[in-house]
Backbone as JSON, one array per atom type, in Angstrom:
{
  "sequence": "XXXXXXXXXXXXXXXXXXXXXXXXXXXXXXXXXXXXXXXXXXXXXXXXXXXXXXXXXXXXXXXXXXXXXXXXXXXXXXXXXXXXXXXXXXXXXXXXXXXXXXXXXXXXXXXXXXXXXXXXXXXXXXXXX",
  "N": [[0.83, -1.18, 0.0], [0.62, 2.45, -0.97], [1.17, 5.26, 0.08], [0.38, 8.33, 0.38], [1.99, 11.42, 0.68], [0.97, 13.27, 2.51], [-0.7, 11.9, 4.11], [1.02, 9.99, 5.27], [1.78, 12.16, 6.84], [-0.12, 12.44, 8.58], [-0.42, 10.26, 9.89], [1.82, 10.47, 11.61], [1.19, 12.76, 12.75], [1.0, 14.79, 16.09], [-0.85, 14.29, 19.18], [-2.25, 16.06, 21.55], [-0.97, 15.48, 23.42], [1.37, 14.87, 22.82], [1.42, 12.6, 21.16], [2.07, 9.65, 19.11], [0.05, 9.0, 16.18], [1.17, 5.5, 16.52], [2.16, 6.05, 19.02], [0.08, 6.08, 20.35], [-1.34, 3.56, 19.69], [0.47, 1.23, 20.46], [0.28, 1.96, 23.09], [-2.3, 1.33, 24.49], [-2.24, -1.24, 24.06], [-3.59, -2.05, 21.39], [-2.84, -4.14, 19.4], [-3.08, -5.19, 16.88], [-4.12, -2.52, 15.46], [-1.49, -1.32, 15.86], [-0.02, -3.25, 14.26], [-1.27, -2.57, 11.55], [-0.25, 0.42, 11.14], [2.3, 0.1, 11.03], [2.63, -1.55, 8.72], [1.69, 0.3, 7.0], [4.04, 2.14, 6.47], [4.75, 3.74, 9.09], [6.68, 6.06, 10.62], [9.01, 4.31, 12.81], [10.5, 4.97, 14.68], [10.08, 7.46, 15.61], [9.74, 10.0, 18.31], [8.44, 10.92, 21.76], [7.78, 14.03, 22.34], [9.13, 15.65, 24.41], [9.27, 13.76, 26.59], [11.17, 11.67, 24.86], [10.46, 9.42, 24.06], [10.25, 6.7, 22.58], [7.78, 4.13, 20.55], [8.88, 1.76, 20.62], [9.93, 2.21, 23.51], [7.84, 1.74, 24.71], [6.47, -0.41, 23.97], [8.23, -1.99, 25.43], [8.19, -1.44, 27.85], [5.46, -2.72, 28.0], [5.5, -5.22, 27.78], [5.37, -6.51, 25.5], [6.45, -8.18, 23.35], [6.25, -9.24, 20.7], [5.6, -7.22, 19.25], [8.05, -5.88, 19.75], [9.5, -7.34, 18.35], [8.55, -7.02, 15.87], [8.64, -3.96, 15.65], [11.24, -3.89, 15.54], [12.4, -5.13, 13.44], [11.35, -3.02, 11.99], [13.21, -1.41, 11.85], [13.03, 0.42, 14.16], [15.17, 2.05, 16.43], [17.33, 0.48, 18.37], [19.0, 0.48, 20.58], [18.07, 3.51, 21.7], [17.82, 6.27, 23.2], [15.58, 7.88, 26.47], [14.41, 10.57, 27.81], [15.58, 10.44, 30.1], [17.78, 9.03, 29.47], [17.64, 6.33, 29.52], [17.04, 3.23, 28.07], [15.18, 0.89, 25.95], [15.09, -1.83, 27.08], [16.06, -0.46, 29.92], [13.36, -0.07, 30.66], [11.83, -2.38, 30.12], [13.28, -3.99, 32.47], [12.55, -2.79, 34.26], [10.13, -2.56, 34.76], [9.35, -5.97, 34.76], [9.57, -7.69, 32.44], [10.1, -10.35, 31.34], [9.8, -11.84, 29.05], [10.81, -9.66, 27.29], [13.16, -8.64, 27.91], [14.69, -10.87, 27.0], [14.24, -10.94, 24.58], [15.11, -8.33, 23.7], [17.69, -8.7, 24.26], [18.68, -10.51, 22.94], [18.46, -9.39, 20.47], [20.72, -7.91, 20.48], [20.9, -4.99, 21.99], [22.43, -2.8, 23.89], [23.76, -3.94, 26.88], [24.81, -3.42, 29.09], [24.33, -0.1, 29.37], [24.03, 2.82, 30.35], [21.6, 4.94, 32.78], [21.07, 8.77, 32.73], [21.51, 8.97, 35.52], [23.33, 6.99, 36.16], [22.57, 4.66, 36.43], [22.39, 0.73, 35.46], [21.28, -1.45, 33.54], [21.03, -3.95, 34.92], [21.5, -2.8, 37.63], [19.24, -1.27, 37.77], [17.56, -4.08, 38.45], [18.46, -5.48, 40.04], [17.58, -3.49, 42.07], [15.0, -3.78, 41.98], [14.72, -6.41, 42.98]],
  "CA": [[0.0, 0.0, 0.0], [1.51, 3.33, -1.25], [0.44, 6.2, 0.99], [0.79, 10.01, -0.3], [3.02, 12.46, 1.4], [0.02, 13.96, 3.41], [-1.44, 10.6, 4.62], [2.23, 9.81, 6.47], [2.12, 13.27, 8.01], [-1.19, 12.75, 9.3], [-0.06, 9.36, 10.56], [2.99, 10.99, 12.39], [0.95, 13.94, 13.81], [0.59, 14.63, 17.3], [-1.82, 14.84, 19.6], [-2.49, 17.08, 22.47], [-0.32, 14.86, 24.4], [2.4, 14.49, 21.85], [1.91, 10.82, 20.93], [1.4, 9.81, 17.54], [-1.09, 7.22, 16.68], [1.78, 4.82, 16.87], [2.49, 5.73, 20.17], [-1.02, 5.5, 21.44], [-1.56, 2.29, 20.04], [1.2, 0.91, 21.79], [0.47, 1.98, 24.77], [-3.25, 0.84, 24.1], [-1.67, -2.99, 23.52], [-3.96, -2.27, 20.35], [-1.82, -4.82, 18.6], [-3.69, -5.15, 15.13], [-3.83, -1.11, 14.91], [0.51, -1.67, 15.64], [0.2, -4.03, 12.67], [-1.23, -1.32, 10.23], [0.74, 1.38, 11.03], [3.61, -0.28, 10.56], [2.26, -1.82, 7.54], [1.41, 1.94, 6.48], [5.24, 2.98, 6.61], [5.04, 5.29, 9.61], [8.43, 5.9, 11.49], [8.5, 3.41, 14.08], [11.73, 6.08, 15.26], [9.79, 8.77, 16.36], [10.28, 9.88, 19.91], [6.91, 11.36, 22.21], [8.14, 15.35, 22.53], [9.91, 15.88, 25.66], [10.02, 12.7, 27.45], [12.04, 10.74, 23.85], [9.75, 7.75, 24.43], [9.83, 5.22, 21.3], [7.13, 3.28, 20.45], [10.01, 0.72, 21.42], [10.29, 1.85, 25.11], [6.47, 1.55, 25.47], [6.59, -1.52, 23.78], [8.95, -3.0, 26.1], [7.7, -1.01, 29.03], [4.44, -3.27, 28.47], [5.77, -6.6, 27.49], [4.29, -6.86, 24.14], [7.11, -8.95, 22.98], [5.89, -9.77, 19.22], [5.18, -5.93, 18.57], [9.13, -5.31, 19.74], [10.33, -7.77, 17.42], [8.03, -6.27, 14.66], [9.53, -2.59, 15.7], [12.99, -3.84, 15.36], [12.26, -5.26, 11.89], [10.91, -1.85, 10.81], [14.12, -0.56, 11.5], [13.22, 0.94, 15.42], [16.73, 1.83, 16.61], [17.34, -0.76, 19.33], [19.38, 1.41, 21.97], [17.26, 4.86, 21.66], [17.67, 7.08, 24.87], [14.3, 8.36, 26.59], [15.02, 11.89, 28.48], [16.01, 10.11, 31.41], [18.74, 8.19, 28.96], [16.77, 4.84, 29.81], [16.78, 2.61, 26.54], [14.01, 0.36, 26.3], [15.85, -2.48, 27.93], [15.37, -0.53, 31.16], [12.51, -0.02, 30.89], [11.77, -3.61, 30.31], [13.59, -4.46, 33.26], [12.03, -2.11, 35.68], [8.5, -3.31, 34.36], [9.69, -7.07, 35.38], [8.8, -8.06, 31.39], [11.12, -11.27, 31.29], [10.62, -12.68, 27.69], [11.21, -8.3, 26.38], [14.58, -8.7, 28.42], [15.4, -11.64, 26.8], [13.79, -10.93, 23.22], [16.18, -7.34, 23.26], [19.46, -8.99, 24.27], [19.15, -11.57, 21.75], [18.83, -8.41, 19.18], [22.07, -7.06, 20.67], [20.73, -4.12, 23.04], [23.5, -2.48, 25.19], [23.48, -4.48, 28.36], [25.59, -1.81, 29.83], [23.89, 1.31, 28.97], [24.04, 3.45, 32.05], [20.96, 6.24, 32.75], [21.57, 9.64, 33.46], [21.89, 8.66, 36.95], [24.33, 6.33, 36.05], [22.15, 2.72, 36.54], [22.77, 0.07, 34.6], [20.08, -2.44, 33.86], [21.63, -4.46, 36.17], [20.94, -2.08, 38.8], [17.54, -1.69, 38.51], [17.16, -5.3, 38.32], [19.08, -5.93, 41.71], [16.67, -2.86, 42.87], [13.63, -4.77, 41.64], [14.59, -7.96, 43.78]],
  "C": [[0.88, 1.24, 0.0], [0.34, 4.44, -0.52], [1.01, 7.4, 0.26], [1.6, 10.48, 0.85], [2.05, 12.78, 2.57], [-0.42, 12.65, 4.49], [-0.36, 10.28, 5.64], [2.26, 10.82, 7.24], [0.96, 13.27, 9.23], [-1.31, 11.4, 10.66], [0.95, 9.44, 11.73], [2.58, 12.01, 13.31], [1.12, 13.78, 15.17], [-0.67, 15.07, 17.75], [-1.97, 16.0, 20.58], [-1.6, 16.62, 23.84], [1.19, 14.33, 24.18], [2.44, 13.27, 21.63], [1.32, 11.26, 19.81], [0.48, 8.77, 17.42], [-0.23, 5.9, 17.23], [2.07, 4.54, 18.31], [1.0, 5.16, 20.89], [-1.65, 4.14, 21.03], [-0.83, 1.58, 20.42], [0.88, 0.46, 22.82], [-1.2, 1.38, 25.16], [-3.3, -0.7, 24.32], [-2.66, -2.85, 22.45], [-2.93, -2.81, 19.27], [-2.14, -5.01, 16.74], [-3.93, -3.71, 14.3], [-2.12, -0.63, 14.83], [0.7, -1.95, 14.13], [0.31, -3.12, 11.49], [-0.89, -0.39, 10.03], [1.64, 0.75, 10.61], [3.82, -0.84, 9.52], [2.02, -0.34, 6.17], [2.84, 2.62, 6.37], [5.08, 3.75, 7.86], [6.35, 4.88, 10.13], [8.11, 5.85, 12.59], [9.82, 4.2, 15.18], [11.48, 6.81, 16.14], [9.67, 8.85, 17.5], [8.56, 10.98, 20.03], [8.05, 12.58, 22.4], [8.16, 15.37, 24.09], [9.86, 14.58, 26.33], [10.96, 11.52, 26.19], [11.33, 9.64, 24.0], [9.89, 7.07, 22.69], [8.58, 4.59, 22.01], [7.63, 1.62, 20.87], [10.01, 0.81, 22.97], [8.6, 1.58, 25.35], [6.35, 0.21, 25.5], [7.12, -3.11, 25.2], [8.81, -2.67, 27.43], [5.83, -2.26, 29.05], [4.35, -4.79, 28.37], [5.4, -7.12, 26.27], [5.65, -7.02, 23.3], [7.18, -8.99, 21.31], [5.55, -7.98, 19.05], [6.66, -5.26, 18.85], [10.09, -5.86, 18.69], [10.29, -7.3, 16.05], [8.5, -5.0, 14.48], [10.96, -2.75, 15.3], [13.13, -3.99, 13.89], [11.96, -4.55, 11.06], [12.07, -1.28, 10.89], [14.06, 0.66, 13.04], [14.85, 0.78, 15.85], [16.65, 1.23, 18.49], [18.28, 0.3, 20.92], [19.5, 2.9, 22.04], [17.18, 4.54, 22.87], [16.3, 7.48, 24.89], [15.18, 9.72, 27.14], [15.88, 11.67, 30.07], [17.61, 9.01, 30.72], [18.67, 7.2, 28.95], [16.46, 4.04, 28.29], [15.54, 1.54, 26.82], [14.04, -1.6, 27.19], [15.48, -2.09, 29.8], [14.15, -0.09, 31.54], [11.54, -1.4, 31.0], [12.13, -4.57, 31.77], [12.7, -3.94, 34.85], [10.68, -2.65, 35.35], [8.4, -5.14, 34.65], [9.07, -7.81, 33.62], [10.25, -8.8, 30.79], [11.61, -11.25, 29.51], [11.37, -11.03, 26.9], [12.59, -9.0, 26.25], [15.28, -9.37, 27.51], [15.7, -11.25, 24.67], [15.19, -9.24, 22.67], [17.42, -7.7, 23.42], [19.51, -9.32, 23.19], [18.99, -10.57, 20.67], [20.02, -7.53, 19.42], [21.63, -5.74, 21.59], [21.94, -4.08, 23.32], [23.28, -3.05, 26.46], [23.91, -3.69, 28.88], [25.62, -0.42, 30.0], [23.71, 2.08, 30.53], [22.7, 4.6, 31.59], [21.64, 7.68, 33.29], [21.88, 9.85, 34.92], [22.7, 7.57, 37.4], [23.87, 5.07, 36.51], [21.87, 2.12, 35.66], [21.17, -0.94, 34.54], [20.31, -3.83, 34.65], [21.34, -4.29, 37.42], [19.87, -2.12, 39.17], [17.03, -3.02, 38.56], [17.41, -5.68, 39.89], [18.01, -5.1, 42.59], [15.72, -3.32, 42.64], [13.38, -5.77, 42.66], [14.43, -7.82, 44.96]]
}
């Protein structure tokens, strides 16, 4: 499906909350409205205005496993900072969302990525337990 110039912008807009549709279906777990965006070309890249969120850290902030593998395959960049420098790894970890954890190593993630407060996903994992 070939979309016009206008049709992607309208897909990318924001809302009143800065998410784009992408983000709010996401965060939704509307997994079959995931599908057709991402089937639609939008840029699975784009960050939420001021907190940097990917559709990736929500992703992996909710465990929705099969919609991170599908993000990675569009070309989502795999160790994107949020504003807090948190990749979606820790956010995965702090959310206790095992198979993410496992599903982003095995795509190479930074295991070692430190946040601006300098914790590793390591850290918050040990702070989790």
């Amino acid at each position: 499906m070939q979309l016009s110039s206008f049709e992607l912008d309208k897909l990318c807009k924001t809302d009143y909350y800065r998410d784009t549709p992408l983000h709010n279906a996401v965060e939704k777990g509307e997994i079959d409205e995931v599908s057709s965006l991402i089937a639609k070309k939008v840029n699975v890249r784009i960050k939420r205005a001021g907190s940097y969120l990917t559709p990736l850290h929500l992703t992996a902030e909710n465990g929705q496993g099969y919609v991170v593998t599908a993000l990675l395959a569009k070309g989502a960049k795999i160790n994107a900072r949020d504003s807090f420098g948190r990749t979606a790894l820790h956010r995965a970890v702090e959310n206790k969302q095992a198979q993410v954890v496992a599903t982003l190593a095995a795509a190479g993630i930074d295991l070692l990525a430190q946040d601006v407060f300098g914790k590793t996903v390591y850290g918050l994992a040990a702070q989790k337990n």
